[in-house]
N, C-alpha and C positions, 0 to 999 in steps of 0.2 A: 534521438541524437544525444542527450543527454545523458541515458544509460549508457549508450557505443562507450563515448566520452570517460566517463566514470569507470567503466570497467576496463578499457584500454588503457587511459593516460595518453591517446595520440594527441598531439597536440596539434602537429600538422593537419590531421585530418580536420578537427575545429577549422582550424585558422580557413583548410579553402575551402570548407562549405558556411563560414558567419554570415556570411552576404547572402547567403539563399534561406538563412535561418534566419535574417532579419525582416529580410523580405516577407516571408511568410507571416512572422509572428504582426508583421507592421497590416497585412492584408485582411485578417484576422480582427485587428481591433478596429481597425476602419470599418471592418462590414459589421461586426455584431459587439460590439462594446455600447452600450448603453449609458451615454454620457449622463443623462438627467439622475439615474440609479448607480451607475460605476460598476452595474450590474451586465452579466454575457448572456448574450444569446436571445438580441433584442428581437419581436417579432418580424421589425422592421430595422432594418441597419440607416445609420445617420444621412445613407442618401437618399432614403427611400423605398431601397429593392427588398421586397421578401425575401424572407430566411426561415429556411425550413427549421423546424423546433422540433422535441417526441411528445407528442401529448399534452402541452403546454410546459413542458421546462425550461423556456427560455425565461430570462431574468430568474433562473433558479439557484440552488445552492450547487447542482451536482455540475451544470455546464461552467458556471461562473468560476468555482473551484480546479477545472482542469485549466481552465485562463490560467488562474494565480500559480498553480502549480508549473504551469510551464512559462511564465514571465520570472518566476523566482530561479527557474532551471538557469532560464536564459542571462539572469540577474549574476549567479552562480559562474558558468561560462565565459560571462566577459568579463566579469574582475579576474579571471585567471591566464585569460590573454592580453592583459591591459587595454580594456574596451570600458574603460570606468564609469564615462559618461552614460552610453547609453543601460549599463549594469543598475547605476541608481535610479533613472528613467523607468525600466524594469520593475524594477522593486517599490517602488511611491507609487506605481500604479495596482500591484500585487496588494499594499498597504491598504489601497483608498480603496480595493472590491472585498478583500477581509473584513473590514470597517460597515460597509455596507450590505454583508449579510447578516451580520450579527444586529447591524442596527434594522431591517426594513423586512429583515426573513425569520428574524426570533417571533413566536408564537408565545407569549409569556402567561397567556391563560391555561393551554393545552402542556408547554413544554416542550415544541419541536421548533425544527428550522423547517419553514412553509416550502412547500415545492415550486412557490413562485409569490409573488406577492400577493398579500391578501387571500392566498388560495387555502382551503378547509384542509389538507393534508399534508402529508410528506412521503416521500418517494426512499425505497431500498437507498438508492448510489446516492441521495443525500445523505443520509443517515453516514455510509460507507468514505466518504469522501469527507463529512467534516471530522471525524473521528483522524482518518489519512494526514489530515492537512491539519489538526488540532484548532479550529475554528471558535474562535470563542473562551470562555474560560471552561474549564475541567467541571465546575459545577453545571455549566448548561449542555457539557455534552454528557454527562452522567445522567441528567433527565433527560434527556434525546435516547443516547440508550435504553431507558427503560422502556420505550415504549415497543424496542423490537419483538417483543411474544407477540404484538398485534399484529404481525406479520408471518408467524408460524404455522408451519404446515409441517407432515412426515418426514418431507427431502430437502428440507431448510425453510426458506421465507418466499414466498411472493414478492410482488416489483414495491407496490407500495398501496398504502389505503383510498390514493385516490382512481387506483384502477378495480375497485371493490364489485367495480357492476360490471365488472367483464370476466371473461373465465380463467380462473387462477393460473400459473404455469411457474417454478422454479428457473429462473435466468442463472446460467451458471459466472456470466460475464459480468453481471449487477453485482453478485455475490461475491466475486475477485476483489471488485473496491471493498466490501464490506471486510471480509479474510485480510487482508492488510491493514485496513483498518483496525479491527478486535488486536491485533498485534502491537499496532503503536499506542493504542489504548492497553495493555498489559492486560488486556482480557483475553485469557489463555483456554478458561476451559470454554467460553463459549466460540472461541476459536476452532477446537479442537471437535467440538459439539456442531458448527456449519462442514468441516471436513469430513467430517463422518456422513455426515449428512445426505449432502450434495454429492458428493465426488464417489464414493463407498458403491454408488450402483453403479458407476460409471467401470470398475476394474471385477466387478463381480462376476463369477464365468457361470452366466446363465445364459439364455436365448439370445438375452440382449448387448453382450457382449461385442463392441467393436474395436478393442485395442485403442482406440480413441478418445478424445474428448467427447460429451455432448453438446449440442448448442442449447439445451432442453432439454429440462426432466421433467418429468409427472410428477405430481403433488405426491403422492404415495409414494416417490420414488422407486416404483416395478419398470419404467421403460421410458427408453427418448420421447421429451414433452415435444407436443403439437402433432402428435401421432403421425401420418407418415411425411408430413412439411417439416422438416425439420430434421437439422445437418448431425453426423451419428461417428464423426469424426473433424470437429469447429475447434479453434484453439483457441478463440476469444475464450474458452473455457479452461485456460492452463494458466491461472496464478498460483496454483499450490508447486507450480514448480518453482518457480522466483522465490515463493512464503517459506518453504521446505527450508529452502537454504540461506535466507537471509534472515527469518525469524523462530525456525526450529533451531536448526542445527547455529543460525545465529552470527553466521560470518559475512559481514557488509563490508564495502570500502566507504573510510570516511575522507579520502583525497584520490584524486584521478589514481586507476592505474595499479588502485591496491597498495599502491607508498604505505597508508596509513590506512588499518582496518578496526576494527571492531570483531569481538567474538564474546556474544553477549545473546543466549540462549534465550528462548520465551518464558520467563518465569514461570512455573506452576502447568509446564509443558506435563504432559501424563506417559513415559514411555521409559522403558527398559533404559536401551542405550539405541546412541545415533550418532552414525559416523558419515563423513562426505570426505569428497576433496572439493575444492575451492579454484580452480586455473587462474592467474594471473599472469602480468607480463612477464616477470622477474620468477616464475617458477609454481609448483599447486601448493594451497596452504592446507592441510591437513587436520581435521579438526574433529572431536569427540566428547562427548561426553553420557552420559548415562546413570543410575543409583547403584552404588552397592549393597551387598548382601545384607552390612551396616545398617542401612536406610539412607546412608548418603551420598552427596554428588560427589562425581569424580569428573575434572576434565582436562581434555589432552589438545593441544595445538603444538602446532610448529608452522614455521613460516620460510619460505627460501629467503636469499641473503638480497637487500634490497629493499625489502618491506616490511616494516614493523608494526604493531598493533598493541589496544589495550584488549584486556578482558575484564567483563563485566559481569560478575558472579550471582547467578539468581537464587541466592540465597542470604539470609540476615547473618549477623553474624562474622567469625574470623574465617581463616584459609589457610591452606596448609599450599606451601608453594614452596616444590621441591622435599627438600632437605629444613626449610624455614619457615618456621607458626607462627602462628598469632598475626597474620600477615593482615591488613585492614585496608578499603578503597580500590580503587584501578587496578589492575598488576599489568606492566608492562613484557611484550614478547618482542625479543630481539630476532627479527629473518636472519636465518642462517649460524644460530647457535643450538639448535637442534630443539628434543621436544621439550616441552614446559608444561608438566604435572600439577594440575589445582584440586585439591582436596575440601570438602566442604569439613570445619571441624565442629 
């Protein structure tokens, strides 16, 4: 709903489903919110009833994270419908389970966020998800990261260390939150090192070939993991199409609707050139960039009339913008004054 929201701008549509989005969000923390932790995905919700978990991740980082993730949505949502009260409501409670990973899931001997409390490991979509969500300060998720080689295999990474005694398999869905993550993390070529990885056997026109997503690869990455249980066309396995375009090519909205975007490329991306268009409500945004023969970046946008954006330049240094150098910080693009040429100088 959130995304809808975001990339529409409808506002009506918000306004007549909030009630069914509170609803749920309110159904949700009454059954698995862990009041004694402020942690998600108690084994037992506050009344009593079982709740199913995967393998012990409740009171984890990677469940509790999708809580904060979508109470900050919903936090996000109602301060733009004037829903303020419950918006802050939202947010102090997002506040108090951040607070509580960092303080009862940090591992300060080893260096990770535990996959549950007290637990000897850590799990892929934790790693992936606090990286996502920026959990903690920049120094403990840089030792969190360090520890992903322990996870390496031919076709990316396994689930996590503490499924070490079961038979290894490449999740291409675990690996989604990871690929978005390496992204807001500016970690570009290990980003570009999980794509290749993962996804490269998936468009390869060998036997195995289904024009599809996998739900499962094989560790060596030769054919769909879990030999013949396992889906040969799953689209839990398609975040490289959302990453493509909002962290390659680099055109996000940063206000419903595309009003206000971003066009701010993966730093230390590895590629010729790369072009998209972009759809929004008000018109496609048009966007490119690429190295020239030079060794430098060039990049092109344009925006229809209605929505404007900054662009955020993945390079140190000045810019050449247009006809005008020496150009330094943000450069803004006006929708509907046509293209706007950035030169790396």
């Amino acid at each position: 709903m959130a995304l809808t929201h975001h990339s529409s701008g409808n506002d009506t549509f918000l306004q007549d489903h909030w009630d069914q989005m509170v609803g749920v969000i309110s159904y949700g923390m009454s059954r698995a919110l862990d009041h004694t932790t402020q942690l998600y995905g108690a084994p037992f919700g506050p009344q009593g009833i079982p709740l199913s978990g995967e393998k012990g991740q409740a009171l984890g980082p990677a469940n509790t994270i999708s809580m904060i993730l979508g109470l900050e949505n919903m936090a996000e949502m109602g301060s733009h419908i004037g829903q303020t009260d419950l918006a802050s409501v939202y947010q102090k409670q997002a506040n108090l389970s951040r607070a509580a990973i960092d303080t009862l899931l940090w591992n300060a001997t080893d260096n990770f966020y535990a996959s549950t409390i007290a637990a000897p490991g850590f799990d892929l979509t934790d790693l992936g998800l606090v990286l996502q969500a920026q959990i903690g300060t920049p120094e403990r998720r840089t030792k969190f990261l360090s520890h992903l080689d322990e996870l390496s295999v031919p076709a990316g990474y396994f689930n996590g260390t503490r499924f070490a005694d079961t038979p290894k398999v490449v999740n291409p869905y675990y690996e989604g939150f990871l690929l978005e993550g390496l992204a807001v993390a500016n970690e570009a070529s290990l980003a570009q090192d999980l794509l290749d990885r993962t996804w490269s056997p998936m468009v390869r026109k060998d036997r195995n070939f289904t024009g599809g997503y996998w739900e499962y690869v094989s560790t060596d990455g030769t054919y769909p993991g879990l030999d013949l249980f396992t889906g040969s066309s799953h689209f839990w396995a398609s975040m490289p199409n959302a990453f493509l375009t909002e962290y390659v090519l680099g055109v996000r909205p940063t206000s419903p609707g595309y009003t206000k975007f971003v066009f701010e490329p993966l730093r230390g991306w590895n590629s010729e050139w790369i072009s998209g268009r972009v759809p929004t409500p008000k018109g496609v945004i048009y966007a490119a960039w690429g190295v020239q023969e030079n060794g430098k970046i060039l990049m092109q946008i344009e925006a229809p009339a209605g929505v404007n954006g900054q662009v955020v330049v993945p390079w140190d240094g000045t810019s050449a913008v247009g006809n005008e150098t020496g150009v330094t910080g943000e450069i803004s693009v006006n929708g509907g004054s046509g293209a706007v040429i950035i030169t790396e100088e």
